[in-house]
N, C-alpha and C positions, 0 to 999 in steps of 0.2 A: 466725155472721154472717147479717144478714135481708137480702134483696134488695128493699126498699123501690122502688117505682115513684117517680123525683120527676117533679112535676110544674112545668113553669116556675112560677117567682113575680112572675117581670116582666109589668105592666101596662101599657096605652094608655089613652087615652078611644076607645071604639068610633068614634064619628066620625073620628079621626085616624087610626086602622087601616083604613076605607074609603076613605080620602081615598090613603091610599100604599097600597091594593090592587092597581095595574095597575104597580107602577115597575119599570120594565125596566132602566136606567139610572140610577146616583147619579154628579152632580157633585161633585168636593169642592175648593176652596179648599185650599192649602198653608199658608202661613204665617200663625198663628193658629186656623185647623182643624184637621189633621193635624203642626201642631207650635204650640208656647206662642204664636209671634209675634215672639219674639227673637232676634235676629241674630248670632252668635257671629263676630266678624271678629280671625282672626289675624295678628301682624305682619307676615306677606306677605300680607294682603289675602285669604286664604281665609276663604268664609263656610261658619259651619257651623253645623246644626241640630240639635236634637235631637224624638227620634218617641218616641211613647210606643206599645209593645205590643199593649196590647189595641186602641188604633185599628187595630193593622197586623191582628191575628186576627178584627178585625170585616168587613174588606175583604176577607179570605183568604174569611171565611163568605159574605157574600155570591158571591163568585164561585160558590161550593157550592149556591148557590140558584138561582141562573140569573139574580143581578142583577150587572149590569157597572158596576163601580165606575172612575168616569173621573175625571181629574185636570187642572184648569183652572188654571193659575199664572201670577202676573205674573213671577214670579223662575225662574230656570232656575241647576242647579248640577249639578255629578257627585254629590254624595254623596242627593241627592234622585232624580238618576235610578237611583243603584246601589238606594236603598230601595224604590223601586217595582217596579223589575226583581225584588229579593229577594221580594215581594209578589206574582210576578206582575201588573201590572197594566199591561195593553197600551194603552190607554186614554189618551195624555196630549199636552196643547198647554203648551209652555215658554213664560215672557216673551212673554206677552199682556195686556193694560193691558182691552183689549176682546174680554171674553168671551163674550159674546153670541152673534157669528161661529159662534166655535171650536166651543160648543155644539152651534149647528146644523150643524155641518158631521158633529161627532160622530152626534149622532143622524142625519140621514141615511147616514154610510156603514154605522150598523144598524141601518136599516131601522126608526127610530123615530121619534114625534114628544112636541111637549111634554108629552101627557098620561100619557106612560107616563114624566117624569122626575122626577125629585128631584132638589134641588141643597142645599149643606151650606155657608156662607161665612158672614163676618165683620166684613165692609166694603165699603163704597160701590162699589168695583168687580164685587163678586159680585151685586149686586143685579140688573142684567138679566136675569143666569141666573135667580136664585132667584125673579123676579115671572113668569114664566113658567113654570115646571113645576109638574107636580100638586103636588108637595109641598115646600116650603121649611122648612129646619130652619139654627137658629144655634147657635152655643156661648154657653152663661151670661156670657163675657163680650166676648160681638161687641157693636161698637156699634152705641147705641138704634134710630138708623135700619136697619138690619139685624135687628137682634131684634124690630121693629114691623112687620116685611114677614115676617118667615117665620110659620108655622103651628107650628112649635111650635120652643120654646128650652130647649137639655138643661141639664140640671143642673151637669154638670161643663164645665169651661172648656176650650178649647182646647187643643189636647195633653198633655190631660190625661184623657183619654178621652171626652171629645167627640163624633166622630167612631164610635167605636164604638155609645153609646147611640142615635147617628142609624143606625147600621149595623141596631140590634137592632129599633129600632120597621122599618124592613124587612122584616128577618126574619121576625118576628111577624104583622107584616102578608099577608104572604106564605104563611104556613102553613106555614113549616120551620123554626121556629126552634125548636119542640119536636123533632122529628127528630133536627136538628143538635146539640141539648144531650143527648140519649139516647146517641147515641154518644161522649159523655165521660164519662160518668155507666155504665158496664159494668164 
């Protein structure tokens, strides 16, 4: 057996890696970021969503970085608050239409401002947040007006790992996403 050194294969454009070098802070949008967008309503009226993985292991990393991943939603449910709890993710304002606020309220109670944030969303309500932080990121398929505000648009769609590829250009950015992949890679 050889003990091969790997080296990430994941790239940025250097510009875009300068540009998310200080983010202390990621917002993310719920439904359509951290999940497809679609509504599961059962015949009592329970809504239910589904998460994809590697979004939730890109959120876990970051916290591993020292970036705080925060949660901005117009919808509030239990099985979204149980997922973020399961996440760790201390971070979140329920059924809010106007995000903006909640934003700044987050960064102030740590001690941050918009230079150090990144915001992640998919529609016209996340746009205040994302025209304001250092770095805006959409999912491949947030709409046009959203993907024409953010600085960069991931490959993969919405809960579909999404969220994560936003997670890793952080990482990357940040200088620990080599670290963080060594220790999987032992």
């Amino acid at each position: 057996m050889t003990s091969d050194v790997t080296f990430p294969i994941l790239q940025f454009p250097p510009a875009l890696l300068l540009q998310a070098q200080g983010v202390r802070v990621a917002f993310f949008d719920v439904d359509g970021v951290l999940t497809d967008g679609g509504l599961y309503i059962s015949e009592a009226g329970e809504t239910l969503k589904r998460f994809n993985t590697l979004d939730g292991h890109g959120l876990k990393l970051l916290q591993k970085a020292g970036i705080t991943p925060a949660v901005i939603t117009g919808r509030d449910s239990a099985p979204l608050r149980l997922r973020l709890q399961a996440l760790g993710v201390e971070h979140a304002v329920f059924g809010t239409e106007d995000k903006r606020p909640a934003a700044e309220q987050m960064l102030a109670n740590l001690g941050l401002d918009w230079t150090q944030a990144a915001a992640m969303g998919d529609d016209w309500p996340d746009l205040p947040v994302m025209r304001r932080c250092a770095l805006a990121c959409a999912p491949a398929n947030a709409h046009v007006e959203v993907r024409h505000a953010a600085h960069y648009t991931t490959q993969a769609c919405g809960g579909e790992g999404a969220a994560r590829e936003f997670c890793d250009l952080l990482l990357v950015a940040s200088g620990r996403y080599a670290a963080l992949l060594a220790g999987y890679t032992l």
